[in-house]
C-alpha positions as CSV (number, residue, x, y, z in Angstrom):
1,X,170.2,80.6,175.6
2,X,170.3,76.9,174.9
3,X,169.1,75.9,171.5
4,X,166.1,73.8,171.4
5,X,168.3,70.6,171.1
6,X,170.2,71.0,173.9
7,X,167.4,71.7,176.7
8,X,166.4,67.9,177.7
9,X,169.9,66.6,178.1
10,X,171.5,69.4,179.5
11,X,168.5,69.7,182.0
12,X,168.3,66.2,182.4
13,X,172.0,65.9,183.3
14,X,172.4,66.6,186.7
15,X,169.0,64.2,187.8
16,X,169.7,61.6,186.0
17,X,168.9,59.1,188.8
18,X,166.5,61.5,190.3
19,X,162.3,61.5,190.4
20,X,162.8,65.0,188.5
21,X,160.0,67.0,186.5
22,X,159.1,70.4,185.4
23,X,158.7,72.7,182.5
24,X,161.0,74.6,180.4
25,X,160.0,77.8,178.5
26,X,162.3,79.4,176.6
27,X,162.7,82.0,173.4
28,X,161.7,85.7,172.3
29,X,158.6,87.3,173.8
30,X,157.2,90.2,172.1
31,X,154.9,92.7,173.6
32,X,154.1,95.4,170.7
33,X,151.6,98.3,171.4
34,X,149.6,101.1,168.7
35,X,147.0,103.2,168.6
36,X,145.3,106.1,166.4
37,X,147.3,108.6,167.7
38,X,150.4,107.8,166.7
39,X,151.8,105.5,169.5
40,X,153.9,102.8,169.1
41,X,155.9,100.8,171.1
42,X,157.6,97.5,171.4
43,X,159.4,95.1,173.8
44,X,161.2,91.9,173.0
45,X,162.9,89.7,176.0
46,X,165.0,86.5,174.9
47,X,164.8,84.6,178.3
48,X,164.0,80.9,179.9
49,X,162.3,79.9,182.7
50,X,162.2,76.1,184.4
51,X,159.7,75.1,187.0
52,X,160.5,72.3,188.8
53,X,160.2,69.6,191.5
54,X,162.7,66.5,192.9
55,X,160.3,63.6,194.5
56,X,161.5,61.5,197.6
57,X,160.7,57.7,197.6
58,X,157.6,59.1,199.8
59,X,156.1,61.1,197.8
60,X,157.6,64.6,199.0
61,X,158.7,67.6,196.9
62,X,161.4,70.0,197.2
63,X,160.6,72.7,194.4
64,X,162.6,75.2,192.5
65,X,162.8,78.0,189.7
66,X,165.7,78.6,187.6
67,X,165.4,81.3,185.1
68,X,167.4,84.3,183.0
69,X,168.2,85.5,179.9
70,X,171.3,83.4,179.9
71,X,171.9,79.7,181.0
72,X,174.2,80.0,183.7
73,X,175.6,76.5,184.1
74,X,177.7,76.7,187.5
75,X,174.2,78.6,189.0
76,X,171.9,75.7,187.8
77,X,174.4,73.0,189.5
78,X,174.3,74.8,192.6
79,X,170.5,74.9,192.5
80,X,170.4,71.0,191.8
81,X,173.0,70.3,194.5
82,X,171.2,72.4,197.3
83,X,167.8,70.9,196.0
84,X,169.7,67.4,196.8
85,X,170.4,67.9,200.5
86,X,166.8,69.5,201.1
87,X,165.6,66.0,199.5
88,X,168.0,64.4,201.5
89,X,166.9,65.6,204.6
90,X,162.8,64.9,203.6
91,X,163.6,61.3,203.6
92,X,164.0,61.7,207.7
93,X,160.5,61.5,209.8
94,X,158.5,64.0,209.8
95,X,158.1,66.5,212.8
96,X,154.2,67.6,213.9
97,X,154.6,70.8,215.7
98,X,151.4,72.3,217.7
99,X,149.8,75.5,216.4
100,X,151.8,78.8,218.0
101,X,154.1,81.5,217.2
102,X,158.0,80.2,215.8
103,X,160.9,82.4,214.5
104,X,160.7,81.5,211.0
105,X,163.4,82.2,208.1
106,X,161.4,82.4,204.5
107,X,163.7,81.4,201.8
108,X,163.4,84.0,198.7
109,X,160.2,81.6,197.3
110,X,158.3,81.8,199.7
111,X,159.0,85.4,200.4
112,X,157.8,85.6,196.9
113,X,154.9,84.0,197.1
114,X,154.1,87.3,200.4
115,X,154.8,89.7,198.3
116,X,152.8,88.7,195.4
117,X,149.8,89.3,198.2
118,X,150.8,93.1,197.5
119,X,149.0,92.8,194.2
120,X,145.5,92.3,195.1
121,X,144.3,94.7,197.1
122,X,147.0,96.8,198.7
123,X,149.2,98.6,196.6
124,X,146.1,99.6,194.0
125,X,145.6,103.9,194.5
126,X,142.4,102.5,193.6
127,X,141.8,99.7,196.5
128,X,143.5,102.8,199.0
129,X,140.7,105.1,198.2
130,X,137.4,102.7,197.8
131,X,138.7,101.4,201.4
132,X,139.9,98.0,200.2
133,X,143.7,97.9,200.9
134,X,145.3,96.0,203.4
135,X,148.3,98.8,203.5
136,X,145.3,101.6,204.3
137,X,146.6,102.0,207.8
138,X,150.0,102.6,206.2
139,X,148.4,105.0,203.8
140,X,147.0,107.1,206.2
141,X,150.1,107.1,208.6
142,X,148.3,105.3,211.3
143,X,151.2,102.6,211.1
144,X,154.5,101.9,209.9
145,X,156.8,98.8,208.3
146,X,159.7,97.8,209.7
147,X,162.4,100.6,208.5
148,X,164.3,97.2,207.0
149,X,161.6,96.7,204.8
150,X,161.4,98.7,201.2
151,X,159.8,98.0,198.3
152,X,160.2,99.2,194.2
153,X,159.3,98.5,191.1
154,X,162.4,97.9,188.9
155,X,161.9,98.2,185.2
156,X,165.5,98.8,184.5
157,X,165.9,94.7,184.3
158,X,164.4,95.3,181.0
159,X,162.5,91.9,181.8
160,X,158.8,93.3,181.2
161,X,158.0,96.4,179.3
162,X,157.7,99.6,180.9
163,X,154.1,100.5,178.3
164,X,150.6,99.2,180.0
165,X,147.8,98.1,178.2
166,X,146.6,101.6,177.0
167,X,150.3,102.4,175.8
168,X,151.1,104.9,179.1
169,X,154.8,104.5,180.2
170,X,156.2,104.2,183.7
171,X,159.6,105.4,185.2
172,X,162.0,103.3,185.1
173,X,161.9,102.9,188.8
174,X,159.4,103.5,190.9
175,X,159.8,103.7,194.9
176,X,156.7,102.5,196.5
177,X,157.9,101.7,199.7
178,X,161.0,103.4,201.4
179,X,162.2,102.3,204.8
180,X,158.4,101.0,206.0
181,X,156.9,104.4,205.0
182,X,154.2,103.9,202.1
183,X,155.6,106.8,199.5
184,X,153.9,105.8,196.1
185,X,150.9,103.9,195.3
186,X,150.1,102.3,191.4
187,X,148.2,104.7,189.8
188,X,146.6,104.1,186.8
189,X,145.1,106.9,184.7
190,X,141.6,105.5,185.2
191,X,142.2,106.3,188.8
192,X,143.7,109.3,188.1
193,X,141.1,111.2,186.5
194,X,138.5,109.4,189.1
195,X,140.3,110.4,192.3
196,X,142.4,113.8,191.1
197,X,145.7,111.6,191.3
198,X,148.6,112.2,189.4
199,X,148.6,108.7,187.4
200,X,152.1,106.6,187.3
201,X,151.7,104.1,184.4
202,X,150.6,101.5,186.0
203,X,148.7,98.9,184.7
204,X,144.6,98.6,184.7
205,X,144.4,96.4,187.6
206,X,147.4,98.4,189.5
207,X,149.5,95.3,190.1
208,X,153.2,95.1,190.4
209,X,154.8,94.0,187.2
210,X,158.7,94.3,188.2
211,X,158.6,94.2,192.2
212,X,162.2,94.7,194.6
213,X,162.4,94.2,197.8
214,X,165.6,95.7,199.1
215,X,168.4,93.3,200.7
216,X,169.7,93.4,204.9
217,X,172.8,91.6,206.4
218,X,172.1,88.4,206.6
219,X,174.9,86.4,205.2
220,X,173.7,83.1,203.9
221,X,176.5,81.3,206.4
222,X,174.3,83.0,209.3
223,X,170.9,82.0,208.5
224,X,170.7,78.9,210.7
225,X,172.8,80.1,212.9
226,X,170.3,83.7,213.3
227,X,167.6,81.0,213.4
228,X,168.6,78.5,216.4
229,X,165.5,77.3,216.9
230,X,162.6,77.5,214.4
231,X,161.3,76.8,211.3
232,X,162.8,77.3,207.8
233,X,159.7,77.5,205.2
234,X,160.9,77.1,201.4
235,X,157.6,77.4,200.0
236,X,154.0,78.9,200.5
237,X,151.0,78.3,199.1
238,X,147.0,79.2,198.8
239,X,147.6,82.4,200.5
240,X,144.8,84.4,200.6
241,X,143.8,87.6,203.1
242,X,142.2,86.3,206.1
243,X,141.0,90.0,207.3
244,X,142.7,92.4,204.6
245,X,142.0,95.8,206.3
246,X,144.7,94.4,209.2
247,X,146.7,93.4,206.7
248,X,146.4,89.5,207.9
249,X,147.4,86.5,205.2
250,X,146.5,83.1,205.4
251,X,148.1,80.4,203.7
252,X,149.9,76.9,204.1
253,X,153.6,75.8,204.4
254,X,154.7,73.7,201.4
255,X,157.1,71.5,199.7
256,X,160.6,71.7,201.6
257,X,160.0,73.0,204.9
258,X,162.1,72.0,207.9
259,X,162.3,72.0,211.8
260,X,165.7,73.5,213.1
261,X,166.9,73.5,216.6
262,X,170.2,74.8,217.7
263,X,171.2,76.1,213.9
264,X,170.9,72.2,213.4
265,X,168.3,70.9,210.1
266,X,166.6,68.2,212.3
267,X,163.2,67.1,210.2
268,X,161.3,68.5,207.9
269,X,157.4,69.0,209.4
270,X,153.9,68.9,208.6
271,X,152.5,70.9,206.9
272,X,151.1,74.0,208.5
273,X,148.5,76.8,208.1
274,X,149.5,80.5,209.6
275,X,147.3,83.4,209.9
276,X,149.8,86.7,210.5
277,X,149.7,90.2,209.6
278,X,152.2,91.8,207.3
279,X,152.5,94.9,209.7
280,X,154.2,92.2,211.7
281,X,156.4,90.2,209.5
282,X,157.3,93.7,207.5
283,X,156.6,95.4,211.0
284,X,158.0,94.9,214.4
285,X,159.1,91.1,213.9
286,X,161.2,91.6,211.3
287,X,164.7,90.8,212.3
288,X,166.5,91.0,208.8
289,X,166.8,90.4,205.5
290,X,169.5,88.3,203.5
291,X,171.9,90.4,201.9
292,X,171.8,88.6,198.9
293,X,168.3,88.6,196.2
294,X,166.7,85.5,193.7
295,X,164.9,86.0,191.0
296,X,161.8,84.5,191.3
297,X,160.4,84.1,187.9
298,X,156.8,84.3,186.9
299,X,155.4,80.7,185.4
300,X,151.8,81.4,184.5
301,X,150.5,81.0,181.3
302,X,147.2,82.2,181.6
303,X,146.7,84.1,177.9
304,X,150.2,84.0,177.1
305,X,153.3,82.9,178.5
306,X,153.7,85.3,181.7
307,X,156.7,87.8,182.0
308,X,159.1,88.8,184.5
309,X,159.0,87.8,188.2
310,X,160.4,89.6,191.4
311,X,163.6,89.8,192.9
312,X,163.6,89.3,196.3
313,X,165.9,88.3,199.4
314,X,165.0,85.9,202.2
315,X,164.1,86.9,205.6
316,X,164.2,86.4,209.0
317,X,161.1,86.9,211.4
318,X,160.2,86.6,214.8
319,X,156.6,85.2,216.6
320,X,155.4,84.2,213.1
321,X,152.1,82.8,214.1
322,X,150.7,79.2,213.1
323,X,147.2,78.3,213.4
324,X,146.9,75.1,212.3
């Protein structure tokens, strides 16, 4: 970890001349749990996070994360650097492109920001049995994910503590979905005892805490070259479920997303809104996953600073469907 003194100029290093800001958070987080029968646990994480954004001349952001439990200075310089060309290639006009379906690769961010869907109103035992899940068709078998796609939580990071709010534990792992076939929900012990579950330690509101997604093949050398023609999003935002019982997500492009056309960068565009179902991006249209993962840290601070993130790869997709 950096000490405190260290933070701003070592941050501040590589952007010098650069329209740079974020925040830092860094230090021990302790998560302590007891109750009157004798339970007692505790978690302590020393770790860092920095949220940040590079600003073209125009106004235009390309946006990162960088966090760990150890500053890695050759991985934050490649960061910076690959930030630099993405705010290199902003400063060229922007492309409009008309509302239709485009073979999109989603950099691990924005992949992030899909899977974070998951956790309201899909993988809840709860939300599955009241009729609210958008992975209910999945559930009952009617329809399968891609046999690419699978899904885990992953305590064994040791980045979040395995106890929930009511001091149950969960296994250290936890597979919830193997080769597109739904095979665990989060069960909670409310739930449990409500529906004649067996419960899992998950938390009250049956979100992922320490979500996986399993890598493919896709080298990083081959992503443009897999794409040709298409669009490469960075970043999603104000995603919402547009008709959650199909599974269908709504949302916007965002900060550094770019227009490619024979494996070539060529603009980056306007932004757009898509409307698609995940039993099509996870489903049939998947063509593959990067064979390498980011951590994608979580930045909140609602309460408390927020723990933990996901780790996820980026992915290529076919017909992704833009509406606006």
């Amino acid at each position: 970890m950096l000490a405190a003194e260290a933070v701003v100029p070592t941050v501040l290093e590589l952007v010098a001349e650069l329209d740079f800001t974020g925040i830092y958070a860094g230090g021990i987080v302790i998560k302590a749990y007891g109750d009157s029968n004798g339970q007692q646990h505790w978690f302590a994480t020393d770790s860092f996070t920095l949220d940040y954004s590079l600003f073209s001349t125009s106004g235009q952001a390309v946006k990162g994360t960088f966090a760990g439990s150890d500053w890695d200075e050759s991985a934050y310089i490649a960061k910076i650097s690959e930030a630099r060309k993405q705010l290199e290639l902003l400063s060229r006009p922007a492309k409009e492109l008309p509302r239709g379906q485009y073979k999109t690769y989603f950099a691990p961010a924005a992949v992030g920001d899909l899977l974070a869907m998951l956790s309201w109103g899909a993988v809840s035992e709860a939300d599955i049995q009241q009729g609210n899940s958008a992975l209910a068709a999945l559930s009952r078998q009617e329809k399968q994910l891609s046999p690419r796609f699978s899904l885990k939580e992953n305590f064994q990071r040791g980045l979040v503590p395995r106890f929930n709010e009511l001091g149950e534990i969960a296994a250290p792992e936890l597979t919830v979905i193997e080769k597109g076939h739904l095979v665990n929900s989060l069960v909670n012990s409310r739930t449990a005892k409500e529906y004649q579950k067996i419960a899992n330690g998950a938390n009250g509101s049956e979100t992922l805490r320490a979500p996986e997604v399993t890598t493919g093949n896709l080298v990083f050398e081959q992503i443009l070259p897999s794409l040709d023609t298409g669009l490469y999003v960075s970043n999603l935002h104000y995603l919402n479920w547009s008709d959650r019982h199909t599974g269908r997500i709504t949302g916007m492009t965002r900060y550094a997303c770019f227009w490619v056309e024979n494996a070539e960068i060529l603009a980056p565009i306007e932004n757009l809104r898509f409307d698609e179902s995940l039993y099509r991006f996870w489903g049939d249209k998947l063509v593959d996953l990067t064979n390498f993962q980011e951590f994608i840290p979580e930045v909140g601070t609602y309460e408390s600073r927020q723990l933990g993130g996901s780790l996820v790869p980026g992915m290529l997709v076919e017909d992704f469907t833009y509406t606006l």
